[in-house]
C-alpha positions as CSV (number, residue, x, y, z in Angstrom):
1,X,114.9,104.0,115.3
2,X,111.0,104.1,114.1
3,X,110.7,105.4,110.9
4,X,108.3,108.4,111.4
5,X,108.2,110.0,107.6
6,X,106.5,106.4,106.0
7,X,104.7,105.6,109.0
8,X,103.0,109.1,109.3
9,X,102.0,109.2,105.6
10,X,100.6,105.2,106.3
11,X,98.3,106.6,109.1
12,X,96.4,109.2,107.6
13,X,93.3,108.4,105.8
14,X,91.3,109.8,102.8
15,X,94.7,111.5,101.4
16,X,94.1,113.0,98.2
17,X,97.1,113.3,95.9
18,X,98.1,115.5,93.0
19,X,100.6,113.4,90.4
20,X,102.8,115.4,88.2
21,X,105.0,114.0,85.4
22,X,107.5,114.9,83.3
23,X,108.2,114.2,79.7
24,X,111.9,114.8,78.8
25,X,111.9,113.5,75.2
26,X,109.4,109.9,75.6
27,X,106.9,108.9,73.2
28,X,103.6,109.7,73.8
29,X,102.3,106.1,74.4
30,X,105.8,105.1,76.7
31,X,104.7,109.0,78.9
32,X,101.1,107.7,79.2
33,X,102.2,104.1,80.2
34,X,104.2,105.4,82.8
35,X,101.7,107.9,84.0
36,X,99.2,105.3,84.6
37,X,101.5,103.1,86.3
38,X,101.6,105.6,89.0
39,X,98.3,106.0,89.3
40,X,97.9,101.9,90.8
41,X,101.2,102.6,92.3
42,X,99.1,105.7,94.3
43,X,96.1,103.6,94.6
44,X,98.4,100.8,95.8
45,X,99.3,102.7,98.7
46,X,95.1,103.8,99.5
47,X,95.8,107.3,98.8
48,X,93.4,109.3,96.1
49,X,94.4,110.9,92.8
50,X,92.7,114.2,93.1
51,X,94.5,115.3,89.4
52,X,97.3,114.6,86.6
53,X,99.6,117.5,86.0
54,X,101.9,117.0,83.2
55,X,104.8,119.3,81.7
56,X,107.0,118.6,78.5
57,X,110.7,119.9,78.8
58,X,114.1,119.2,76.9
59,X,115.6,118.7,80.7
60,X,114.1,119.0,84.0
61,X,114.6,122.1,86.1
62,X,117.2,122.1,88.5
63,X,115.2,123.6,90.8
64,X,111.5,122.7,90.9
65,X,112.1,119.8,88.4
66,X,109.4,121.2,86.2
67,X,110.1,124.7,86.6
68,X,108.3,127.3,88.5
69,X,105.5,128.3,86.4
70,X,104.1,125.0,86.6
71,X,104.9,125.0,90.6
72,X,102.7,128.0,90.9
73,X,99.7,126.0,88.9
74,X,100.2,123.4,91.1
75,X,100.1,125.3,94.2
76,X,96.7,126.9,93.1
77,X,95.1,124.0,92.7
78,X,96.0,122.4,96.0
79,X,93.4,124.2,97.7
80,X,90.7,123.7,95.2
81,X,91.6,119.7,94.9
82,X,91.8,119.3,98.7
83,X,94.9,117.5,98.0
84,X,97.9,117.0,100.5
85,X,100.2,115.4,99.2
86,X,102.5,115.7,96.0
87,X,103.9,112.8,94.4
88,X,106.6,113.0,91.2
89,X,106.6,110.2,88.5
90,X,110.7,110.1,88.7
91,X,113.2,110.7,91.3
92,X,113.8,114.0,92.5
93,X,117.4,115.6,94.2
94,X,117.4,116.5,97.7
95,X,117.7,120.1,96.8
96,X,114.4,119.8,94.7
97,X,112.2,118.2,97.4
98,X,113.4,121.0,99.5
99,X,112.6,123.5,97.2
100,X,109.4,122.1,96.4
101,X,107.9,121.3,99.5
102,X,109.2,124.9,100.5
103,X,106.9,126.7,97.8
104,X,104.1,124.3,97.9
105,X,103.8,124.2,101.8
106,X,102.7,120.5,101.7
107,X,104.2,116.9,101.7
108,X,106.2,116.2,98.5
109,X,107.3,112.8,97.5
110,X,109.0,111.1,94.4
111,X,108.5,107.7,92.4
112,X,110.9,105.6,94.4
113,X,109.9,107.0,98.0
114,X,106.2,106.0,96.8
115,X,107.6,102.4,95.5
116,X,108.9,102.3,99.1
117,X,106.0,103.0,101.1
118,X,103.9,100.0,99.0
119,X,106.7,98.0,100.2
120,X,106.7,98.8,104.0
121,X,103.1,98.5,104.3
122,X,103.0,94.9,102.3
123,X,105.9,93.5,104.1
124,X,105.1,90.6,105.9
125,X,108.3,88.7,107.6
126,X,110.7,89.9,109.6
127,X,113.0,89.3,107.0
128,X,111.0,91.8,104.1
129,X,110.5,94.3,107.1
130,X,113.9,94.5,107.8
131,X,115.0,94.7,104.0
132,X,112.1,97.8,103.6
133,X,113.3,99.6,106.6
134,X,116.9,99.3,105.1
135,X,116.3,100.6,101.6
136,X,113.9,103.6,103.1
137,X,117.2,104.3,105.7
138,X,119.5,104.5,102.7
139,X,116.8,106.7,100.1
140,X,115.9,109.1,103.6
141,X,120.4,109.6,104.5
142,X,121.2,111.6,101.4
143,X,118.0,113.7,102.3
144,X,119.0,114.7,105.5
145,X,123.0,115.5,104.6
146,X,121.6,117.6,102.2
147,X,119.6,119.7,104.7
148,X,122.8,119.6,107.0
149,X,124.6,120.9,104.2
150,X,121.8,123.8,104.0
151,X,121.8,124.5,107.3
152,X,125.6,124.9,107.7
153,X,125.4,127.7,105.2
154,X,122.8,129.7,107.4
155,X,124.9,128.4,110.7
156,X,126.9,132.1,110.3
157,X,131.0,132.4,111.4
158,X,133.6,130.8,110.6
159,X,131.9,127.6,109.8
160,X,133.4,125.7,112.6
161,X,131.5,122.7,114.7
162,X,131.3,125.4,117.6
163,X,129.0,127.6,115.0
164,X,126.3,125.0,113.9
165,X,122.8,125.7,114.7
166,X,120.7,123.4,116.7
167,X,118.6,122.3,113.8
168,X,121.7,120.9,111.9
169,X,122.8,119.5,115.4
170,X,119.5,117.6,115.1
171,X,120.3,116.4,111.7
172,X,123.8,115.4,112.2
173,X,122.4,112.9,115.1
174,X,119.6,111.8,112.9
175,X,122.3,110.9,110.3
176,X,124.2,109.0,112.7
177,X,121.2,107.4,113.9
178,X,120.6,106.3,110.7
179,X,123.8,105.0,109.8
180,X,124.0,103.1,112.9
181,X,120.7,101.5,112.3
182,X,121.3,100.8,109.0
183,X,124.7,99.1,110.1
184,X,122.4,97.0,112.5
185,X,120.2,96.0,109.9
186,X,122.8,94.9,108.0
187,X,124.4,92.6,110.3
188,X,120.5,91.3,110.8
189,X,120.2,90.9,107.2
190,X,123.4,88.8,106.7
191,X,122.3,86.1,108.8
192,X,119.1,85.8,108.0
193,X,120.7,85.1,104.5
194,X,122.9,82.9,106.0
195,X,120.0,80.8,107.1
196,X,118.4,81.4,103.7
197,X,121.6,79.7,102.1
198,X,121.7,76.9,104.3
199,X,117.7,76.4,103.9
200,X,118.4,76.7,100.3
201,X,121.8,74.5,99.7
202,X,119.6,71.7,101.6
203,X,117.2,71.9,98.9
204,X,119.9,71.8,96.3
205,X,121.3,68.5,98.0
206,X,118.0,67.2,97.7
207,X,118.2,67.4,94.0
208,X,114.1,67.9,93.5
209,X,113.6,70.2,90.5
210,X,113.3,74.2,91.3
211,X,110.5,76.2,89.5
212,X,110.9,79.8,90.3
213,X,107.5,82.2,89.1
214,X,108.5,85.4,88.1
215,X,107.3,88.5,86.5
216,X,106.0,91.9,86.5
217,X,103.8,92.9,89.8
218,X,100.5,91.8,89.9
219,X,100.6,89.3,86.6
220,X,99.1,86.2,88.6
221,X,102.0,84.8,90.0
222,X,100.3,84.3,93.2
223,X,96.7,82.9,91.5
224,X,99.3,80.5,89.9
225,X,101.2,79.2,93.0
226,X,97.6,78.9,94.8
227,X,96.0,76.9,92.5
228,X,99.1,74.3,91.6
229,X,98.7,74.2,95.3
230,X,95.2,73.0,95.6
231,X,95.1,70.8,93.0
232,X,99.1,69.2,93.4
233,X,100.2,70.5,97.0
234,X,102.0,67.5,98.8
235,X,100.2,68.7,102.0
236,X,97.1,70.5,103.2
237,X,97.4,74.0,101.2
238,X,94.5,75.7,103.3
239,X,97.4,77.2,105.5
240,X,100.2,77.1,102.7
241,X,98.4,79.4,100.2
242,X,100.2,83.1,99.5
243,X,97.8,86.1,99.1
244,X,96.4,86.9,96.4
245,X,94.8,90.1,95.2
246,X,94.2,92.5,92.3
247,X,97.0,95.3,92.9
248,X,100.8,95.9,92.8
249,X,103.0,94.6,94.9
250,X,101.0,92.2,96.9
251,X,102.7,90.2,98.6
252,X,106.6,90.4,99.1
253,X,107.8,87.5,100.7
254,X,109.0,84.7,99.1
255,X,107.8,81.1,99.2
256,X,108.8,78.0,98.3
257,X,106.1,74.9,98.3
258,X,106.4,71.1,97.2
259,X,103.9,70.2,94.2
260,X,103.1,66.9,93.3
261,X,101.3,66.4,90.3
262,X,100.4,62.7,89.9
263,X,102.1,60.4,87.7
264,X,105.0,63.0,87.3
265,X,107.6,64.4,88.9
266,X,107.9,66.8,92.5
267,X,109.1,70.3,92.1
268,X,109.6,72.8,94.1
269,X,108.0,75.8,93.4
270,X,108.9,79.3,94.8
271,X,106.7,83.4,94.4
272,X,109.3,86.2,94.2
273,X,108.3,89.7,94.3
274,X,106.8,91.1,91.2
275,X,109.0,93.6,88.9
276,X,108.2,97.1,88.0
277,X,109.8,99.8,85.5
278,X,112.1,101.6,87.3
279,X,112.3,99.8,90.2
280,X,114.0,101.3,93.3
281,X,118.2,100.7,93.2
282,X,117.8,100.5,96.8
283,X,115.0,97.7,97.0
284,X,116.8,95.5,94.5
285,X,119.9,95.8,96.4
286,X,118.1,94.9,99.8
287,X,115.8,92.0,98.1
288,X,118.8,90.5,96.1
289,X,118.9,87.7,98.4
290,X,115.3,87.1,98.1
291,X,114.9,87.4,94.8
292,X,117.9,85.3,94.3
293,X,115.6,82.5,94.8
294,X,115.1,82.7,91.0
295,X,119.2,82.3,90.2
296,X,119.0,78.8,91.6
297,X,116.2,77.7,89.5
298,X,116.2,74.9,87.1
299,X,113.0,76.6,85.1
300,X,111.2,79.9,84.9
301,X,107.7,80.4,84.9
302,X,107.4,84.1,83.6
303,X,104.3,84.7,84.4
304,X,102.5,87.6,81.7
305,X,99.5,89.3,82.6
306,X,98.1,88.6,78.2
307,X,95.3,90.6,79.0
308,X,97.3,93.9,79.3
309,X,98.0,96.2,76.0
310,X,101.5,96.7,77.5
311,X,102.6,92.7,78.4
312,X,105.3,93.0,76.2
313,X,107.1,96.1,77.6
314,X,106.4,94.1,80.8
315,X,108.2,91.3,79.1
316,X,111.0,93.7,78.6
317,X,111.5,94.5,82.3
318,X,111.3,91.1,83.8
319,X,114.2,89.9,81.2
320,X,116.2,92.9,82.5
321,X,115.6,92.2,86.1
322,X,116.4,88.9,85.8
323,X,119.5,90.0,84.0
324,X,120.4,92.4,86.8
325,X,120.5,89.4,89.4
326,X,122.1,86.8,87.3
327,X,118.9,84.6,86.1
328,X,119.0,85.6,83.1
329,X,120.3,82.7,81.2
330,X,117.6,80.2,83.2
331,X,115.4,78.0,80.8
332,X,111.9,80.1,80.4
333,X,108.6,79.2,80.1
334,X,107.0,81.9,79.6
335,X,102.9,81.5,81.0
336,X,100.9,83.7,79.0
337,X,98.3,84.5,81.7
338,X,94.2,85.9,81.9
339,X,94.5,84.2,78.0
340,X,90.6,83.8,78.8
341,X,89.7,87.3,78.9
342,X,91.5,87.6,75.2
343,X,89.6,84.5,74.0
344,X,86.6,86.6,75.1
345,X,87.1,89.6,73.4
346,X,87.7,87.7,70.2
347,X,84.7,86.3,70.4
348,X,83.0,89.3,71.0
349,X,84.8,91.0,68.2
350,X,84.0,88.2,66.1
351,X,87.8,87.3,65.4
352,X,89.6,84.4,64.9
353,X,89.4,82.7,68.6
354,X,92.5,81.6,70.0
355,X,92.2,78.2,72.1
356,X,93.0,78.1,76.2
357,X,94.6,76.3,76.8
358,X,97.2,76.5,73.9
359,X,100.8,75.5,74.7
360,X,103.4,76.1,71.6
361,X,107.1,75.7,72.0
362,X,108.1,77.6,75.1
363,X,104.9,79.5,75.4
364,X,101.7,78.6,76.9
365,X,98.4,80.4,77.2
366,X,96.5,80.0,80.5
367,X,94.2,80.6,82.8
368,X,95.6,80.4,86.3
369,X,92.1,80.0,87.7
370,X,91.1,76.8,85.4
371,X,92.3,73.3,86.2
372,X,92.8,72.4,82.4
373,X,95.1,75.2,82.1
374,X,96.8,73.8,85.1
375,X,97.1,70.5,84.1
376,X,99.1,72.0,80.8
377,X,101.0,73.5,82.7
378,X,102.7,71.0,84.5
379,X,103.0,68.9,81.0
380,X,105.2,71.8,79.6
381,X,107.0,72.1,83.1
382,X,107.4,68.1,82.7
383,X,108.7,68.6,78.9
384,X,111.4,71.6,79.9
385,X,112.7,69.8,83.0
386,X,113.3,66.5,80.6
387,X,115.1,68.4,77.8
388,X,118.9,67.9,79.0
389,X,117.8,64.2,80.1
390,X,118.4,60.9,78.6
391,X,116.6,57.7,79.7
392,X,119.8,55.9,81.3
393,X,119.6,52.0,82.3
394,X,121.7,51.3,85.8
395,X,122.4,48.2,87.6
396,X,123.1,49.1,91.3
397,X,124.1,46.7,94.2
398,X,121.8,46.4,97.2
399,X,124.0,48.6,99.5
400,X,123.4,51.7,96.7
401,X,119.7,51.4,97.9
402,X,120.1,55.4,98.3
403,X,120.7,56.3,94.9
404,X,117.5,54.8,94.1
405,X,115.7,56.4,97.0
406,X,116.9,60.0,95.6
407,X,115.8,59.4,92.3
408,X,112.2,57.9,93.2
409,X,112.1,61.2,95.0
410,X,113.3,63.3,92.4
411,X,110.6,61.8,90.3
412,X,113.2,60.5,87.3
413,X,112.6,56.5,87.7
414,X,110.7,54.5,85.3
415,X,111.6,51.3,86.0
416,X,112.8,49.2,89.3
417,X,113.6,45.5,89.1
418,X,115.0,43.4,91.6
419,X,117.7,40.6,90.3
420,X,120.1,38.5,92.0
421,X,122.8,41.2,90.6
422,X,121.4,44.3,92.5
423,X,118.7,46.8,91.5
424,X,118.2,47.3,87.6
425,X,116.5,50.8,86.8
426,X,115.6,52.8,83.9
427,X,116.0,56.8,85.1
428,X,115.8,60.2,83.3
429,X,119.4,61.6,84.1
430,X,121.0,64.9,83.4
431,X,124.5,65.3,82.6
432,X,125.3,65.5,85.8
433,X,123.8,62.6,86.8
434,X,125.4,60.4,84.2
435,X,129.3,61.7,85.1
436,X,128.6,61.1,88.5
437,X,126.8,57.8,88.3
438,X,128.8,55.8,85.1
439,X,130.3,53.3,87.2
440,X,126.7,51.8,87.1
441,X,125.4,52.4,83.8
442,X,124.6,49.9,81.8
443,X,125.3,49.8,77.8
């Protein structure tokens, strides 16, 4: 079943929008931050803000969400604005789109149907496809029951089957069309995770160190994952490289690459998709498996766009994302991104200048695009990744010749000597490591 409502909105060109928000009881600053948020969200999706309309009320309207005087202002202006298109800063009921679009004679659509048209038109893998086309199935099904429900009311009789009208015929087989497909994509879904959990339970065996990036949309993660890439990929990273632009939600899918720095230890680094306030129910539920990525880490890099007034509300949502999916006790680092453009305006403001790179405790300050900065980096990735370790001395016999293969690989061997007795090492082992390997340790 093709998805005609986002794919409709995708195709037409030079929209012009009118955004309208509603402050039930918000600061000022926490109304404004939100407000602006959905203007990239709107320019996100190539679609132009004509105007801001903005109304203040103890609790939204039933009806028209911000009541019908403001409706009516917004309907005069539609004309005037050349705008098509209406688009809420919060969710809206059934019954209110209804309502609204009924008055306003034009498209009307609400934060999270927005959210999920960015995420249909980034989507690049079959997998992210199919997890879009299942969150906008699930937000579009209470839509349509609702209008069945409206229509059974103007259906006349008794109410019986027998007495529906064609149009809520239509919608009760749109419904079911839509509950079949989501049931499809769900059966999709859960094998392609099952092949996620085998490709990921083989990197677990392999016992190489996990680095996850994550973070609030458009922070750098991606600039970051690039450039480790060029200047510590284990391959070629012309063809490896994510993309990497300036706007929300850029890329989707995640990845998972093998850096190399020299002289220290491989990792594996993964990109999840960026966070955002008030992200979609729906999309988390249908990109838990893919941003699951991040449970399985061994170290966070929350990446933090420095350069932005609100980075620490940012801050805020990434912890309670992470929270939401079960990463939230993961070691942190948290990478204090586009420090640069601070350093800048200190100088310019004749302040005291910070220094880039800076790393201090669990915080550095970067700049993703600079190979210093990089080269910090992995140092305080090195220094988090050796903080459960202890330098352990084993003696192994020739026929363990494994064991030392795995931990050359993982990166955690310092020494190797060869003696008549078998193959004395010095290693950096975790816990883990030193239950499971005591038999050869030597005092």
């Amino acid at each position: 079943m093709k998805n005609e409502l986002y794919e409709n909105t995708q195709k037409v060109e030079n929209v012009r929008a009118i955004l309208v928000g509603l402050n039930t009881g918000r600061s000022d600053d926490e109304f404004e931050r939100s407000m602006d948020e959905l203007k990239e969200l709107t320019k996100a999706i190539d679609i132009e803000v004509a105007s801001t309309v903005t109304q203040s009320l103890n609790t939204p309207d039933k009806g028209t969400y911000i009541g019908s005087g403001k409706v009516q202002e917004i309907a005069a202006a539609l004309d005037v604005l050349d705008a098509s298109i209406i688009i809420f800063n919060d969710s809206l009921s059934p019954m209110q789109v209804r309502n609204l679009e009924k008055i306003l004679d034009t498209e009307v659509i609400d934060r999270t149907g927005l959210i999920l048209q960015i995420f249909a038109k980034r989507a690049g893998t079959r997998e992210a496809r199919l997890q879009v086309e299942s969150a906008q199935l699930q937000y579009m099904l209470p839509r349509l029951v609702g209008m069945g429900k409206t229509l059974s009311r103007q259906g006349g009789g008794s109410g019986r089957l027998s007495n529906k009208g064609s149009g809520e015929k239509q919608l009760e087989l749109d419904r079911r069309r839509i509950e079949h497909r989501i049931s499809e994509l769900s059966n999709e879904l859960k094998n392609l995770e099952k092949e996620r959990t085998t490709q990921r339970n083989r990197r677990l065996r392999s016992n190489i160190a996990r680095v996850a990036l994550v973070g609030y949309t458009n922070a750098g993660k991606s600039t970051v994952m690039n450039n480790l890439l060029r200047l510590y990929g284990s391959e070629s990273a012309d063809d490896k490289t994510v993309l990497e632009k300036d706007m929300l939600f850029a890329t989707l899918d995640t990845t998972v690459r093998k850096i190399t720095p020299s002289g220290r230890r491989p990792f594996l680094l993964s990109d999840t998709v960026g966070f955002i306030s008030e992200l979609p129910h729906a999309l988390v539920k249908a990109f838990r498996s893919t941003l699951e990525e991040a449970k399985y880490a061994d170290v966070l890099l929350e990446v933090i766009d420095f350069s932005d007034p609100e980075y620490r509300f940012h801050m805020e949502i990434t912890e309670k994302t992470l929270a939401e999916i079960g990463a939230g006790d993961i070691p942190v680092i948290y990478v204090f991104n586009k420090a640069d453009l601070v350093q800048k305006e200190q100088e310019e403001s004749g302040r005291l200048v910070m220094e880039v790179p800076k790393a201090s405790g669990d915080r550095i300050y970067i700049c993703a695009k600079e190979d210093a900065s990089l080269d910090e980096l992995i140092v305080a990735i090195e220094r988090k990744l050796s903080e459960d370790e202890k330098e352990c001395e084993l003696l192994l016999p020739y026929t363990e010749g494994g064991i030392v293969n795995a931990f050359e690989n993982r990166g955690i061997v310092k020494e190797t000597k060869y003696e008549p007795s078998g193959i004395r090492i010095r290693a950096m082992l975790q816990r883990a490591d030193i239950s499971q390997y005591s038999d050869y340790i030597v005092d």
